[in-house]
N, C-alpha and C positions, 0 to 999 in steps of 0.2 A: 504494500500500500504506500505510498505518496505521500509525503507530508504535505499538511494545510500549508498557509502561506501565514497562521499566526503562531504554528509549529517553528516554522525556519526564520520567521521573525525574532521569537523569544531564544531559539538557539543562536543566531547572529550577535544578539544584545548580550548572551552571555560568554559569545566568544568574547567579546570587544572589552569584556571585565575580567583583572586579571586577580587573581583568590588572594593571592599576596598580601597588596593593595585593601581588600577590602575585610581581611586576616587585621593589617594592621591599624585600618581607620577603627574597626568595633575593639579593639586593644587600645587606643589610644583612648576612646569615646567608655570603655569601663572605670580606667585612670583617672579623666575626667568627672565620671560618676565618682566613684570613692574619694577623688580629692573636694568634689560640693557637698556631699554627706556629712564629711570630716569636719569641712569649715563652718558649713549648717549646725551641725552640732554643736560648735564652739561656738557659732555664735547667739544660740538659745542658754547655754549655760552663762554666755555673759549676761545677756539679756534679763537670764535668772537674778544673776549677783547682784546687777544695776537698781532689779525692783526692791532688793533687799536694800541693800544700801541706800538709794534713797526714800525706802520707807524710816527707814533709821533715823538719816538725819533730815526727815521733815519730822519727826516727832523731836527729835534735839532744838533742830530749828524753832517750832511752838514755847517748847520748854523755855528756850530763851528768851524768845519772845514776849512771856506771859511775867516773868521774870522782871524785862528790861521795864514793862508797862507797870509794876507793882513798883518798880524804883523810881518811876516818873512821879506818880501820884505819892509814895513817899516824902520823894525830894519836894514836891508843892506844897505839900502839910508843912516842912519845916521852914520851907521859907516865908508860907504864910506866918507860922508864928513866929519867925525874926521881926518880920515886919508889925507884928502885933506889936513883940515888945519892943521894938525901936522906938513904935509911935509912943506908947504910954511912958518911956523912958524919957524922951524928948517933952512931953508932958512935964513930968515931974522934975527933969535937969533940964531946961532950954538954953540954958548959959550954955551947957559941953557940946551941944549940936547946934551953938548959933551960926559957926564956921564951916 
């Protein structure tokens, strides 16, 4: 029997590819895979660390935060009553703050 003409078509097209060649693109294209799996990888467990770490220091960050706001309101209670007692001191001594 006679080959079709999509028989000696597909035999033609695989003359024209030589095994070597395409031995070594699907080698080179596993290499590939395994080297973006590897990287993939590494770059989920960074991605892990990053969410740790910065859940860490946004909770630090707060802390200090809450912190710095407790020494603001602090620091205005005492200057409020410097200035309390400045005034009733000037009150009572006007001579020593005439200058």
């Amino acid at each position: 029997m006679e080959p079709t003409a999509s028989e000696v078509f597909c035999g033609r097209v695989l003359g024209m590819v030589n095994a070597e060649d395409v031995n070594a693109i699907i080698l080179a294209q596993k290499n590939m895979l395994d080297r973006f799996e590897k990287t993939n990888e590494m770059l989920l467990n960074f991605n892990n660390l990053s969410s740790v770490r910065m859940q860490q220091m946004n909770e630090r960050f707060l802390h200090h935060t809450r912190t710095l706001v407790e020494m603001k309101k602090d620091l205005d209670s005492i200057f409020r009553r410097i200035r309390t007692l400045k005034g009733k001191l000037a009150k009572q001594y006007p001579e020593a703050f005439s200058s």
